[in-house]
Backbone as ProteinMPNN parsed JSONL, in Angstrom:
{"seq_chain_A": "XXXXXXXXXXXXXXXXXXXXXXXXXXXXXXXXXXXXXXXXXXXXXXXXXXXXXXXXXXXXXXXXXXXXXXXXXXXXXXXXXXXXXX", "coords_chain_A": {"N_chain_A": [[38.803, 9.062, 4.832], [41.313, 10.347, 6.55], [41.905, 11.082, 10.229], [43.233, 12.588, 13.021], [44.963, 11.576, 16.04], [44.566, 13.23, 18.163], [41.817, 14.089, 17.437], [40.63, 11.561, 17.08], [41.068, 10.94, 19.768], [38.783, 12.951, 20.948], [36.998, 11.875, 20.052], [36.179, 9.515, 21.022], [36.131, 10.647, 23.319], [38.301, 10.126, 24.947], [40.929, 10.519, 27.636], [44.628, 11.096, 27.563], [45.895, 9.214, 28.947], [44.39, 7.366, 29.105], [44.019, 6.531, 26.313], [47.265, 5.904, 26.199], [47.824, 3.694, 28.336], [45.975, 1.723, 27.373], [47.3, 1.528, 24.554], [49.448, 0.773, 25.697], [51.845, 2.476, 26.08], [54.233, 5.141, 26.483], [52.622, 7.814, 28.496], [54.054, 10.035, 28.186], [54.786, 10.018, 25.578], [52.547, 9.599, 23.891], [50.996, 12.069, 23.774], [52.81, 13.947, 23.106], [52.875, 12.718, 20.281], [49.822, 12.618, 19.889], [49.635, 15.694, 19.961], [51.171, 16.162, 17.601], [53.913, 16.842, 17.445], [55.463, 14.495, 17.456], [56.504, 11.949, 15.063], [55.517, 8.844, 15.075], [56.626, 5.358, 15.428], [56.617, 2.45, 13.108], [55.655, 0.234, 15.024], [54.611, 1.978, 16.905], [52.366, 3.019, 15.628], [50.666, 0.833, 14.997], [50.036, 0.111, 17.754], [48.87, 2.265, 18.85], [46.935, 2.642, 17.0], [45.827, 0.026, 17.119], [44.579, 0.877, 20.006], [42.855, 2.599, 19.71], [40.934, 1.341, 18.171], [40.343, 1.453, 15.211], [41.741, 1.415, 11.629], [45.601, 1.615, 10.498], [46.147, 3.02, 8.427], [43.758, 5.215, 8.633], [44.305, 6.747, 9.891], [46.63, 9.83, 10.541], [49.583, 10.776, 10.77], [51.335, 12.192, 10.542], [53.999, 15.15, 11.668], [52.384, 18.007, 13.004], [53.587, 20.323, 13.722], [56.126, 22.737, 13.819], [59.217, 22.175, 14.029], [61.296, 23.759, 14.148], [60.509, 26.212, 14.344], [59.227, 25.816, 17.625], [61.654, 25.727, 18.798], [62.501, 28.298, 18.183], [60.231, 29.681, 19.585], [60.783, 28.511, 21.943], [63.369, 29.383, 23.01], [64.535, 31.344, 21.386], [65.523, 33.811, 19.139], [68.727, 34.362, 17.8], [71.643, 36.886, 18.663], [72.329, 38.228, 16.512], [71.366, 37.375, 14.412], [71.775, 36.57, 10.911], [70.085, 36.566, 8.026], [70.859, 33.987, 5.298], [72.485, 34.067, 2.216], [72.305, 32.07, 0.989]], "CA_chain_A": [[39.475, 10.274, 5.279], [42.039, 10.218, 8.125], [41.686, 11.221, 11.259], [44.453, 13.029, 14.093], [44.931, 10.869, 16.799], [43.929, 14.432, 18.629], [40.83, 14.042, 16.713], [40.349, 10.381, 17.638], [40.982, 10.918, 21.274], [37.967, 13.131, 21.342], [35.618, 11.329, 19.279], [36.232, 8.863, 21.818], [35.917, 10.945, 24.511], [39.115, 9.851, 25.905], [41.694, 11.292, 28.017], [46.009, 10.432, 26.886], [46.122, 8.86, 29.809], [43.351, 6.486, 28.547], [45.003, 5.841, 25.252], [48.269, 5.44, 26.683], [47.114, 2.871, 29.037], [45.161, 0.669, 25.924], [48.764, 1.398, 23.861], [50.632, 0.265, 26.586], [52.873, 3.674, 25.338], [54.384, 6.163, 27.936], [51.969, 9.1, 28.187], [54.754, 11.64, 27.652], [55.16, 9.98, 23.703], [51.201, 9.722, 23.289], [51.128, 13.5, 24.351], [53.372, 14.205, 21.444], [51.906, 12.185, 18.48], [48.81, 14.04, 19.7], [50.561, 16.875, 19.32], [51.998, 15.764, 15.953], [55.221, 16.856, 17.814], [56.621, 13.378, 17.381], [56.631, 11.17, 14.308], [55.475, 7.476, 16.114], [57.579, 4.789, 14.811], [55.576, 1.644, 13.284], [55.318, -0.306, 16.13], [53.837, 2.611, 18.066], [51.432, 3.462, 15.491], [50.206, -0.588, 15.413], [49.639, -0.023, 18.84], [47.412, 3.008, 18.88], [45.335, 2.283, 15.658], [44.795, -1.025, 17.597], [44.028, 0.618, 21.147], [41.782, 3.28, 18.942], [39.856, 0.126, 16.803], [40.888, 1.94, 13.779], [43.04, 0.607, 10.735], [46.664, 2.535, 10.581], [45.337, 3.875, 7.319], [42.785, 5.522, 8.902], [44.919, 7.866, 11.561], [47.223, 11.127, 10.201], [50.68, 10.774, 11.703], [52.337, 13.598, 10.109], [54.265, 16.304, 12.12], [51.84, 19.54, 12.564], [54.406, 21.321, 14.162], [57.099, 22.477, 12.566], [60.302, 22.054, 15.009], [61.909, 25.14, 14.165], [59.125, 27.137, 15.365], [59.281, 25.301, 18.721], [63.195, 25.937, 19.56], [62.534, 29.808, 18.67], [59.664, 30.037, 20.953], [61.708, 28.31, 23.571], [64.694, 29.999, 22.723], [64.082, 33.165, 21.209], [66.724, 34.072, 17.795], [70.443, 35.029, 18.3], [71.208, 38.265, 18.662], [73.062, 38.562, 15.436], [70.746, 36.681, 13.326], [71.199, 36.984, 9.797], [69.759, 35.107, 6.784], [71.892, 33.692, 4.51], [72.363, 34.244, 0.931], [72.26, 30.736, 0.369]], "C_chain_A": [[40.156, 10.005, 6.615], [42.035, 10.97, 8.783], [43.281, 11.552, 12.383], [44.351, 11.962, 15.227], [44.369, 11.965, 17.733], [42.424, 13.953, 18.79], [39.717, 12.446, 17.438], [39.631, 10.12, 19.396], [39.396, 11.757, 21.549], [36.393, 13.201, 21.071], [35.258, 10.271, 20.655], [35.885, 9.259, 23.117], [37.209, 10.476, 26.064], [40.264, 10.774, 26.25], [43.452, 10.847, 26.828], [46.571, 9.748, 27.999], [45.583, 7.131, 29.521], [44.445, 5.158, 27.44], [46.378, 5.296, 25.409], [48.618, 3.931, 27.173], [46.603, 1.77, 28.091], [46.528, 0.595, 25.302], [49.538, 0.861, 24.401], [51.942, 1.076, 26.007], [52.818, 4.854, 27.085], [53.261, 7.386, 27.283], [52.46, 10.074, 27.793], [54.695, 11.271, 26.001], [54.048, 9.978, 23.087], [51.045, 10.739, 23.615], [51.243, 13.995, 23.22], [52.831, 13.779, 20.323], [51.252, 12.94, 18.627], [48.889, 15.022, 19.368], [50.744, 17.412, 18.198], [53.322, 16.716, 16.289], [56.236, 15.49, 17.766], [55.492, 12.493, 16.209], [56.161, 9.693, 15.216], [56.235, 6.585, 14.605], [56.313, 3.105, 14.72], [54.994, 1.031, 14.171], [54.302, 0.373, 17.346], [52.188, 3.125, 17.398], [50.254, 1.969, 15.17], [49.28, -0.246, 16.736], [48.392, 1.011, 19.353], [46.734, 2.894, 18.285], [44.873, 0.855, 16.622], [44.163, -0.568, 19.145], [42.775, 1.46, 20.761], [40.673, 2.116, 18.342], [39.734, 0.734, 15.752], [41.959, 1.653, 12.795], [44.53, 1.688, 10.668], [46.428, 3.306, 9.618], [44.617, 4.564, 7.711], [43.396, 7.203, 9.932], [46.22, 9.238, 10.328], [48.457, 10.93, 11.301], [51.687, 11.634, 11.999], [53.002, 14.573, 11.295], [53.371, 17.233, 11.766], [52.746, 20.394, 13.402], [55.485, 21.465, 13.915], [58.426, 22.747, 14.055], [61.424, 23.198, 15.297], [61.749, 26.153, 14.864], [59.481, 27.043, 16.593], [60.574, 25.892, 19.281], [63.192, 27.473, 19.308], [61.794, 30.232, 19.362], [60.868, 30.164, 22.048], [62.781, 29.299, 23.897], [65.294, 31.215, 22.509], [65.777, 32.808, 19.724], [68.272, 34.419, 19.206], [70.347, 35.929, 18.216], [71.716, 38.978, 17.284], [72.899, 37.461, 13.862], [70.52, 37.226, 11.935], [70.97, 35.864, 8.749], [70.698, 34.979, 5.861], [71.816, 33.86, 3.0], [72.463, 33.109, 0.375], [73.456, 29.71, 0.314]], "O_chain_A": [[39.594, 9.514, 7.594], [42.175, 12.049, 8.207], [44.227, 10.764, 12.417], [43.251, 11.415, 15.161], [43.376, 11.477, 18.272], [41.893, 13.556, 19.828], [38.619, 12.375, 17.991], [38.648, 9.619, 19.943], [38.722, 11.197, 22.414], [35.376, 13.818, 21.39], [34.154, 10.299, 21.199], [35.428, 8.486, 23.958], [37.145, 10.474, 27.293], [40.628, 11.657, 25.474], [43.403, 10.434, 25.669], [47.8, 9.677, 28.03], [46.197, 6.076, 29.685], [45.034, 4.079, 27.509], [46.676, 4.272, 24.794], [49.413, 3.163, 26.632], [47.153, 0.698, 28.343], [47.062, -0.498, 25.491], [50.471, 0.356, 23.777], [52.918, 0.481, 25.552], [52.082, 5.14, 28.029], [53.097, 7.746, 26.117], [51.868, 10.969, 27.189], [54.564, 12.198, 25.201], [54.058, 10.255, 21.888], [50.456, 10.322, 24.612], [50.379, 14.397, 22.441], [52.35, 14.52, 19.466], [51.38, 14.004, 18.021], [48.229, 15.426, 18.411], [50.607, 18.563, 17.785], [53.768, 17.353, 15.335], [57.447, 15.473, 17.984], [54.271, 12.362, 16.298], [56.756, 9.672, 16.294], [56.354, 6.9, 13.42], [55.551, 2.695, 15.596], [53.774, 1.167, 14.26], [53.606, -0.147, 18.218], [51.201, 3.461, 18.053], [49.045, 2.198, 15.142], [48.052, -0.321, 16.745], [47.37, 0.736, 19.981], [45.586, 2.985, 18.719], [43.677, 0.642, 16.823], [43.356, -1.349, 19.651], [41.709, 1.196, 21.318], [39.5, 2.448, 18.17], [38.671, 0.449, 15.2], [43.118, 1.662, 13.21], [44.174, 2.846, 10.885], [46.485, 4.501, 9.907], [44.435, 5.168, 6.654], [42.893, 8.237, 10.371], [46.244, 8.95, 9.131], [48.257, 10.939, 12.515], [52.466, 11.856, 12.926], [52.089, 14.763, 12.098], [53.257, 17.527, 10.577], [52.179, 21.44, 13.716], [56.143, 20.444, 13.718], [58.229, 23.588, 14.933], [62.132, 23.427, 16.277], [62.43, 26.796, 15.664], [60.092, 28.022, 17.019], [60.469, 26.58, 20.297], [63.843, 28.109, 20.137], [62.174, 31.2, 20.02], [61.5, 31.042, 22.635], [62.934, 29.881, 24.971], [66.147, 31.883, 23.093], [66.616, 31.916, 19.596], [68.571, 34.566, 20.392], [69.294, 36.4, 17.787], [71.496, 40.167, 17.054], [73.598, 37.05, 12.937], [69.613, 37.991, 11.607], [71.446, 34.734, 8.638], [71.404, 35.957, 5.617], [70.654, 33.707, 2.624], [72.73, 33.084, -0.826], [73.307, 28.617, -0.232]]}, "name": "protein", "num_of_chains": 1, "seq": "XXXXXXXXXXXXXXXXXXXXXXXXXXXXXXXXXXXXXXXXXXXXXXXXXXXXXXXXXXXXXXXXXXXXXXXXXXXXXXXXXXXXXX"}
């Protein structure tokens, strides 16, 4: 069963500062994966399954946040938002 890197971090008991640091990854992009605001790109997820000691199989990389969402928080709708008929 796989595991969030979230999840990971606090099996571990570690900070993203931690993991970062072991990844040799900027903290702002290990932030995000955590998140599951950013997709990691192979190379980055190599690097955390190996600073974790977990196989890449083993970790959940997926987006849990859906990006849409995010820019209408931030953002808020238009004021003349309508849905489309397709």
């Amino acid at each position: 069963m796989s595991k969030t890197v979230e999840r990971l971090l606090e099996e571990n008991n570690w900070s993203l500062d931690v993991l970062a640091d072991r990844a040799q990854l900027p903290a702002s992009r290990v932030a995000a994966i955590a998140d599951g605001r950013w997709t990691p790109s192979p190379a980055e997820r190599q690097r955390i399954a190996n600073a974790l000691g977990v196989p890449i199989e083993d970790i959940s990389w997926g987006h849990t946040t859906n990006p849409r969402n995010v820019r209408y928080h931030r953002f808020g709708l238009e004021k003349d938002f309508r849905a489309s008929d397709g």
